[in-house]
C-alpha positions in Angstrom: -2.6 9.7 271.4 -4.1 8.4 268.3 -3.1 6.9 265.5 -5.4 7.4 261.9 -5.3 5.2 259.5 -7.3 6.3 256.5 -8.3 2.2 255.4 -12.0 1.9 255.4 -12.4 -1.3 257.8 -15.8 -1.5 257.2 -16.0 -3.4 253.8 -15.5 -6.7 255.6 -18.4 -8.1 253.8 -17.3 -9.5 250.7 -14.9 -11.8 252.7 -17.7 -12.4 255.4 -19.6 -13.8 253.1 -17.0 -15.9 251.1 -16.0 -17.3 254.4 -19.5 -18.2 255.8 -20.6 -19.9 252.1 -17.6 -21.4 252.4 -17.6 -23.0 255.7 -21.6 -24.1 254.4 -20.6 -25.5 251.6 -17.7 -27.7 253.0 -19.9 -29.0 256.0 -22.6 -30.0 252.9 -19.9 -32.1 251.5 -18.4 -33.7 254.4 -21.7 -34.6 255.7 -22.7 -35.8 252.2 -19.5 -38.2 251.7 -20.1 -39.4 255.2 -23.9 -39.9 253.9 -23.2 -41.5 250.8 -20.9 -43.8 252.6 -23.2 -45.4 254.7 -26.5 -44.3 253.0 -25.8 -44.2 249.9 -26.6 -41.6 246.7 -29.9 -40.1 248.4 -28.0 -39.2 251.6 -25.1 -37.5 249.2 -28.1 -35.9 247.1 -29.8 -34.6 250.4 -26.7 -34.0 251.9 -25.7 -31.5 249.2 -29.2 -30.2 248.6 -29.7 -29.0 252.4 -26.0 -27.5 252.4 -26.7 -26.0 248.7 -30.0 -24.7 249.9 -28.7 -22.7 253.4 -26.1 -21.5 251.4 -28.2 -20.0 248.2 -30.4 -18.3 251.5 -28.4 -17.2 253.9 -26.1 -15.7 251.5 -28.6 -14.1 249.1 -29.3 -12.3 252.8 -26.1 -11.6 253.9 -25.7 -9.5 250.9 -28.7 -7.5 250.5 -28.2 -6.5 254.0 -24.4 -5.7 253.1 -25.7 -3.8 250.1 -28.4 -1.8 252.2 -26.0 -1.0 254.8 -23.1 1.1 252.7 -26.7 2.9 250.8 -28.7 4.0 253.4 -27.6 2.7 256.8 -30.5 4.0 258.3 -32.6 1.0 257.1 -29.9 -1.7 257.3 -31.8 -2.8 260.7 -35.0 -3.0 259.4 -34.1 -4.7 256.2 -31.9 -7.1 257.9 -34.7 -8.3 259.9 -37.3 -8.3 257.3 -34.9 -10.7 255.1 -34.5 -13.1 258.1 -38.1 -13.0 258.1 -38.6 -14.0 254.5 -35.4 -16.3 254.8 -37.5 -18.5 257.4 -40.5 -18.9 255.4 -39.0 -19.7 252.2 -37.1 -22.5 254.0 -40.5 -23.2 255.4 -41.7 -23.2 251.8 -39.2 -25.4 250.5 -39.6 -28.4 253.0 -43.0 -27.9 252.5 -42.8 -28.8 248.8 -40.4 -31.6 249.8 -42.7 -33.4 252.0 -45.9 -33.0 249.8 -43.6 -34.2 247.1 -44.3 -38.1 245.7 -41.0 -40.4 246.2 -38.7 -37.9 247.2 -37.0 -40.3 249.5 -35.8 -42.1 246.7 -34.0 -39.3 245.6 -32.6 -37.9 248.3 -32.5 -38.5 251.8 -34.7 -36.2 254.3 -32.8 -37.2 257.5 -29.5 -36.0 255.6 -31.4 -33.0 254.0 -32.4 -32.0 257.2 -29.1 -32.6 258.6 -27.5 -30.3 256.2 -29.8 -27.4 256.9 -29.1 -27.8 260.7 -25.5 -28.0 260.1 -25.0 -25.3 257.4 -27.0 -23.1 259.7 -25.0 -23.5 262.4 -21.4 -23.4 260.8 -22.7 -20.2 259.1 -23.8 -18.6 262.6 -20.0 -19.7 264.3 -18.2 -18.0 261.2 -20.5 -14.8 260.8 -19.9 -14.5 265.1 -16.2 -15.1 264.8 -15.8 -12.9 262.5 -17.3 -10.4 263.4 -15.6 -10.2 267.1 -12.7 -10.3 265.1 -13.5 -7.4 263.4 -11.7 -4.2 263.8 -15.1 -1.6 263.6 -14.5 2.0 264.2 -16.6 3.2 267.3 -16.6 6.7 265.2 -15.0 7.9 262.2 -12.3 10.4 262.6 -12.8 13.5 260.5 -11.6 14.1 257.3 -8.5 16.7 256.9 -9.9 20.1 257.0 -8.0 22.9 256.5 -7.4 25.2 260.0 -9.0 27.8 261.2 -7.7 30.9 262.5 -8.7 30.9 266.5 -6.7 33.2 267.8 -9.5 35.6 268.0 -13.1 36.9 266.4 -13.5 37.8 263.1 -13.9 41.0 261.8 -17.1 42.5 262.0 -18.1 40.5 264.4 -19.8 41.3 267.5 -17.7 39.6 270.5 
């Protein structure tokens, strides 16, 4: 015995992503009141800079994957691993910049920066995971009503 619901469970990915930036952004702001406690304003600065940064990433991601996969789900794998791909080396870009860059310690605070990244990252992979066990994903989708067919027999004209 089944039960069908006709509520498509699949557009999950508006909240996923509200949720995950969320969780980012308040880890960026903890860490950077903790940081400009005992730091001062270059941990706060690198603090929110790291959190701000993982956030603007992963999220840009999240949703071009999200927006590939209700188009054509067919390349949603592909896609999603391509943007990981260009997720890393714009990171990799980024702290590149930072480190060439002249007195950027006076600014903000690479240890805290650095921090942030780690610990957005990581509150973003716990919510995305978490949420997505608690999803409720169709294995298959049940077929639309169709109107009935008569099978009580063949058809005229036909040959059985």
């Amino acid at each position: 015995m089944t039960t069908a619901t006709m509520s498509d469970t699949r557009s999950g990915g508006l909240r996923i992503l509200s949720w995950s930036t969320g969780v980012v952004v308040v880890a960026g702001l903890l860490l950077g009141v903790a940081g400009s406690v005992l730091d001062g304003q270059p941990a706060l600065v690198g603090a929110l800079a790291g959190a701000g940064l993982v956030a603007l990433v992963l999220a840009s991601g999240t949703a071009v994957v999200d927006l590939v996969s209700q188009l054509v789900p067919g390349l949603s794998l592909i896609v999603a691993m391509l943007t990981y791909t260009l997720e890393i080396a714009f990171l990799a870009l980024v702290l590149v910049a930072l480190r060439g860059a002249d007195d950027v310690e006076r600014t903000l605070s690479p240890q805290y920066f650095a921090g942030a990244v780690i610990a957005g990252a990581l509150a973003w992979t716990v919510v995305q995971v978490r949420l997505a066990m608690s999803a409720r994903i169709p294995v298959y989708d049940l077929p639309s009503e169709q109107p009935e067919r008569d099978v009580s027999g063949p058809a005229e004209g036909s040959e059985r």
